[in-house]
C-alpha positions in Angstrom: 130.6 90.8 -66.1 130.4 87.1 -65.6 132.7 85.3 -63.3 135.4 82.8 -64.5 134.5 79.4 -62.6 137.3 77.3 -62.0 136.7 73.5 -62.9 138.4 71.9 -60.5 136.7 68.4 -60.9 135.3 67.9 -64.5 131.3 67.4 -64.4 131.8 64.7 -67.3 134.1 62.0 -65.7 133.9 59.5 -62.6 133.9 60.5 -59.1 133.7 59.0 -55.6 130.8 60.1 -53.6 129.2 60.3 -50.3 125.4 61.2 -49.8 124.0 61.5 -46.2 119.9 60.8 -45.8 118.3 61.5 -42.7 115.9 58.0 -41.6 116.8 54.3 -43.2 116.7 53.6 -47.1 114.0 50.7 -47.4 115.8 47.2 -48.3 113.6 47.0 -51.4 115.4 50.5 -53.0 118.8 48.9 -52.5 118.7 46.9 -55.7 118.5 50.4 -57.7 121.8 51.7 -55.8 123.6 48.7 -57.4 126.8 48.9 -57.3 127.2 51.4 -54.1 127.8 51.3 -50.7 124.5 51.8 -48.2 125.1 51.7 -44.5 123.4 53.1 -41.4 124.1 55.0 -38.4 124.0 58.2 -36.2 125.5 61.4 -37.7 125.6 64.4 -35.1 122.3 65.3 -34.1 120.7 62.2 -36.2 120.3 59.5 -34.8 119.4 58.0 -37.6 121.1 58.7 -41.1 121.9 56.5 -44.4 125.4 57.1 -45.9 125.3 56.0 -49.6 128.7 56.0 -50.9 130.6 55.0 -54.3 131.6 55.6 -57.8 129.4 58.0 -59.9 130.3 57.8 -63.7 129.4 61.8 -63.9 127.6 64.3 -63.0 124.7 63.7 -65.1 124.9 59.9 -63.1 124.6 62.0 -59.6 122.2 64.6 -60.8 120.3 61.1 -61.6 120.9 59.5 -58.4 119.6 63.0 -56.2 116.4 62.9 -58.3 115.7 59.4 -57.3 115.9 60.1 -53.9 113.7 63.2 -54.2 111.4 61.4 -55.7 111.8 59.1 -52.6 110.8 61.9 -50.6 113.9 61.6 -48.5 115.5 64.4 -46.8 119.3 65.1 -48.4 121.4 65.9 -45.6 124.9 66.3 -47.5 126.4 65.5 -51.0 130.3 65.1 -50.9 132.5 64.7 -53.9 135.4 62.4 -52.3 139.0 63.1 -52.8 140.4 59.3 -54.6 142.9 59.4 -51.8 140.1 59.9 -49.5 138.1 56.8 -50.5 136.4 54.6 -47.9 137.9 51.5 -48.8 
């Protein structure tokens, strides 16, 4: 018997998140991040991690986003959905 899975955030509308990559994003990939937030620093036993944070228009956006970075060959550390009154403002 299948179990019933509980939709709490629906995979076809916007949401705020925050991706952690282990090493620096090149300068020259930031112009295909457009529109999101790309900072670097330490993160617990990292000591050198970029956060890549913003608005996602869905799932399908993200699910885009995460095969750009694997293609990248970057190491995905963490994918967060954000609460909105959790934003990083």
């Amino acid at each position: 018997m299948a179990e019933e899975i509980n939709h709490r955030y629906p995979f076809d509308r916007p949401g705020y998140y925050q991706i952690r990559i282990q090493g620096n994003l090149r300068k020259s990939w930031h112009e295909y991040l457009h529109g999101l937030t790309i900072t670097s620093t330490a993160w617990g036993r990292y000591p050198q991690v970029t956060m890549i944070c913003g608005w996602l228009a869905d799932q399908a956006a993200l699910g885009g986003l995460l095969e750009l970075l694997n293609n990248l060959g970057v190491v995905i550390l963490t994918v967060e959905r954000i609460e909105e009154d959790e934003t990083i403002h």
